[in-house]
N, C-alpha and C positions, 0 to 999 in steps of 0.2 A: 612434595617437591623437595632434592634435595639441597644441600646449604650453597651458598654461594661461594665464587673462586676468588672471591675479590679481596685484595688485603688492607685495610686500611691503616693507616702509618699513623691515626691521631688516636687517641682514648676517649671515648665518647662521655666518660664519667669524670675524670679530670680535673680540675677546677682550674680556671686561667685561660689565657689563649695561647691554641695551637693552630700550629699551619701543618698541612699534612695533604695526601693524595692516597687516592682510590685506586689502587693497581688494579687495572682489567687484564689477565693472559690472555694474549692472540697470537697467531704469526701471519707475515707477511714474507714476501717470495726474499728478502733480505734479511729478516728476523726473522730465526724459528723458533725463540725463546724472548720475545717482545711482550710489551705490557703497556697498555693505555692509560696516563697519570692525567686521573679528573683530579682539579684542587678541592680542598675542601677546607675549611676554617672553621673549628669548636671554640665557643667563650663560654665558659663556667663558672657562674658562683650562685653555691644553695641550692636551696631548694626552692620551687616554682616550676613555672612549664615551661614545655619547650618550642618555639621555633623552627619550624627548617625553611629555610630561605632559597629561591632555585631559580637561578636565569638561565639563558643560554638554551631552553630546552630544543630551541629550533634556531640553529648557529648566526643567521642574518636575523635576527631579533637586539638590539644593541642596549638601548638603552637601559633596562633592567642588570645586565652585565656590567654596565660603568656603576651605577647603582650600588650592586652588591659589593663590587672592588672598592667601592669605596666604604662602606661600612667596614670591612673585613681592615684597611687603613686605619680609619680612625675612629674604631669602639676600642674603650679598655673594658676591661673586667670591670672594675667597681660598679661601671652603667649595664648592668643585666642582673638581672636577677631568674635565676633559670638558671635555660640554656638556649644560644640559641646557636644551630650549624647553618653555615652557609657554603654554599655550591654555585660559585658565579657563572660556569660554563661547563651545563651538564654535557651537550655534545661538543666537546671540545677540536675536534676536525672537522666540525662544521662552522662551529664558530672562527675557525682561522681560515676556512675556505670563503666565508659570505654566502652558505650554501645553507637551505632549510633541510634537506636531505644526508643522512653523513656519509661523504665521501669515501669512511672505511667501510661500513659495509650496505650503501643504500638504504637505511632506514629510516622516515621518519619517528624519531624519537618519541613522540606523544602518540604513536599508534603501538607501542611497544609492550603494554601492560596489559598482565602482572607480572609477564616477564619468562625468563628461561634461564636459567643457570649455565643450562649445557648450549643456549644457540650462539646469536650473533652478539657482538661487543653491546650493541644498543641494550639488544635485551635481557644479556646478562645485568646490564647497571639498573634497567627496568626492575627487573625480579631484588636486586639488592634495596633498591627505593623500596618496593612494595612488604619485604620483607626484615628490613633492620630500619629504617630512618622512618619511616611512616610510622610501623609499631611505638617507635622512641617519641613522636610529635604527638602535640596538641594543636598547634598550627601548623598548617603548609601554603607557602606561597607561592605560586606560580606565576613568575614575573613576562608576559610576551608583547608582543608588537604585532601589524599585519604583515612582519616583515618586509620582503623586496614586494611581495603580489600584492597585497591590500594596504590602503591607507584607513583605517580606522579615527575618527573621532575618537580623541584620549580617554579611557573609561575605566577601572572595575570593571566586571565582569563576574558573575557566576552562572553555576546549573541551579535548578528550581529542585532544589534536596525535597524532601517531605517535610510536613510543615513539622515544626519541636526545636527546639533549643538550640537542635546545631543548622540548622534555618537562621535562626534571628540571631545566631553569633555570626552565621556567615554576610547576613544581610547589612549588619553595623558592622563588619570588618570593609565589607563595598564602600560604606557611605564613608567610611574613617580617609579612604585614599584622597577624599576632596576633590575628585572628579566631578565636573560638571552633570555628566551623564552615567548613570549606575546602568550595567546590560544582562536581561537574563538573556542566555545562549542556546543554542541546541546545536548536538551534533549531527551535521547532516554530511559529514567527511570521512566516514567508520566509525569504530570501536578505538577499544585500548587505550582512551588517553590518560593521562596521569591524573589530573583533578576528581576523575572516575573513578580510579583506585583509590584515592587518600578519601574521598566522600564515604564510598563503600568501609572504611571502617573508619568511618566516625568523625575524623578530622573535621575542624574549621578551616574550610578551605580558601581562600582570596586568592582570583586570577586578574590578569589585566589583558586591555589591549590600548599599549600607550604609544597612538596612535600608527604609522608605516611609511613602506616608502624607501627609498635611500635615503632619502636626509631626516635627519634628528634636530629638530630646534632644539632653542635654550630652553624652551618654554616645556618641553616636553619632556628632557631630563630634566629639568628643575623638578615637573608633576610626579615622576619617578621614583626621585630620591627622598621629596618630603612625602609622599605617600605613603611607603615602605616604611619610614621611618614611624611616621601615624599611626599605622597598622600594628606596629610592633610594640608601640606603647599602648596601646590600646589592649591588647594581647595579655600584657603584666610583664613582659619579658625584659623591654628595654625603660628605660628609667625615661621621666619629663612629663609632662602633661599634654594631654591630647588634646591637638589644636582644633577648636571647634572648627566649620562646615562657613564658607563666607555664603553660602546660598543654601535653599536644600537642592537635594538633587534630581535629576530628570530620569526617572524609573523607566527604562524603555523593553520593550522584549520582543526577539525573532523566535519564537518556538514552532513555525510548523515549514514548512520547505519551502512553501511558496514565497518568502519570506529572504532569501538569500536568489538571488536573479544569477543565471547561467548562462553565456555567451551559447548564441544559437546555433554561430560560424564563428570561422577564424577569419581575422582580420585585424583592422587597426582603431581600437577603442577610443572613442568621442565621451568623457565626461560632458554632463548636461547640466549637473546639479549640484554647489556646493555642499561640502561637505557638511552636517546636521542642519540642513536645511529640509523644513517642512517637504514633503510631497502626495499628491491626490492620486489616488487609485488609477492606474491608466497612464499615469503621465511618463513621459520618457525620461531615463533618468542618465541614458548613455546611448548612445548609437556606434555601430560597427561598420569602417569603411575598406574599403575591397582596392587597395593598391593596382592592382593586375586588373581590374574592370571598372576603370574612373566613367565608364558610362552608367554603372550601378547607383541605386539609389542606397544610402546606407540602410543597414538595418536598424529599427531603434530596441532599444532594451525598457520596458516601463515595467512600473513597481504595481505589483499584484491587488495592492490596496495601501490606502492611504496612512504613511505615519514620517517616518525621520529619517534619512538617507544615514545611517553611523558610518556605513564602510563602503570604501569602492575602489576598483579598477588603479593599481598603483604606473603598472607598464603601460605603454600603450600597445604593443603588440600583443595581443590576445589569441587564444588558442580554442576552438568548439569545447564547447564544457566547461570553462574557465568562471570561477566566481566571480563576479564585474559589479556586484553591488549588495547589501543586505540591507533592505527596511524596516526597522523597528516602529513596536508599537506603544503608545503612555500605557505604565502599569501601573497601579498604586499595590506598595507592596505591601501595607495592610490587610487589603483584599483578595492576597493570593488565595490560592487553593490548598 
């Protein structure tokens, strides 16, 4: 594949902090020599590993982005030892639109990997992640939300790697965020996401989903910011002592399809069931009501088998096919596979 168009403005070897941007060349029907500036921020000193820090991958995802703007504020150099880069808003018109999709050229950003040099703005930045910042990392973090569509139960999160070393770094990087709930994931949304590439060569990966929705509590950027911060000391990157765990954590997993519940019809979504609350195989966990036919009965949506409601139906108006709930199951992660 050939090299990337992208220029970046910071020295990745450097020592110190720099503020710097990612030129993407594009045009647009008013720029025919334009360039998309993602920020980027290098802190260096020494030797140790490295960091890549990354929010914003899906523009209405927030918190994670206050998060990294703030770290990229107030770290100095002397508190690292490494490197660690951070990237508060990889899709940056989408993050100014409130849009999970990017406005400049429709793509979701996490189906964008490992990328293209020569395609769209997404996945030129796709292909520069997978081929300059990934190579440069030891950790990669992928900071997300359920955004505007899911409210998620605040968590960690990862994929079920194979079992070996970068497994059990990924697994105490989960438990380091102090989330109540630690989530194995699967995809059942496509291919290309990012945690996929950075997995695929070796990184320690730590994603989240701190929690959704349009509104952000205190409570949730607060889990954010001391998370992140845990993570990275933990890592060796950022200087302090990692704050133990005030519980342990609640090992849960969706891996098979049946496992995320799909709007049957379009209509207007009825939550049933608090958020991480227990629920029995069978039972309803939402129902869908029919505006234009108030003689209908709603339809109900129940969970395939019995475990934890994590995530659910953020909108109410819902679309046929629409995600409208995920139930996780207890997993000890001892006993994976």
């Amino acid at each position: 594949m050939s090299a990337s168009p992208i220029r970046a403005t910071v020295d990745f070897d450097r020592p110190g902090k720099q503020h710097g941007h990612l030129y993407i060349p594009y045009s647009h029907n008013l720029g025919g020599w334009a360039n998309l500036m993602v920020p980027i921020t290098v802190i260096g000193r020494g030797a140790g590993p490295t960091a890549l820090v990354l929010a914003g991958n899906h523009g209405d995802e927030y918190p994670g982005q206050v998060a990294v703007l703030r770290l990229i504020r107030e770290l100095r150099p002397e508190q690292v030892t490494g490197r660690l880069i951070l990237i508060p808003a990889l899709s940056v018109p989408a993050s100014k639109a409130a849009t999970r999709l990017s406005p400049l050229d429709g793509k979701n950003f996490n189906r964008c990997f490992p990328g293209n040099p020569a395609g769209a703005v997404s996945e030129i930045l796709a292909h520069y992640l997978s081929t300059v910042l990934f190579p440069l990392s030891d950790v990669v973090v992928d900071i997300h939300t359920g955004g505007r569509s899911t409210d998620f139960v605040p968590c960690a999160h990862m994929h079920l790697v194979p079992a070996g070393p970068q497994r059990q770094k990924m697994l105490a990087g989960a438990e380091a965020w102090n989330s109540d709930f630690c989530f194995l994931y699967a995809d059942v949304a496509g291919t290309g996401l990012l945690p996929v590439e950075a997995e695929s060569q070796g990184k320690v990966v730590i994603t989240t989903e701190m929690g959704g929705s349009e509104n952000v509590t205190t409570a949730v950027h607060r889990l954010t910011q001391s998370g992140l911060r845990n993570v990275l000391v933990l890592s060796g990157v950022l200087a302090g002592e990692v704050v133990p765990r005030p519980r342990p954590a609640r090992w849960v997993q969706a891996l098979n399809w049946e496992d995320y519940r799909f709007a049957p019809e379009s209509g207007i979504y009825e939550n049933l069931v608090p958020l991480g609350e227990d629920v029995a195989a069978g039972q309803p966990v939402g129902q869908i009501h029919f505006l234009e036919r108030p003689d209908r009965d709603p339809v109900p949506v129940v969970a395939a088998s019995a475990g934890v409601l994590l995530g659910t139906r953020a909108p109410s108006v819902v679309g046929q096919g629409d995600c409208v709930a995920c139930v996780a199951h207890d997993v000890d992660p001892r006993k994976l596979p």
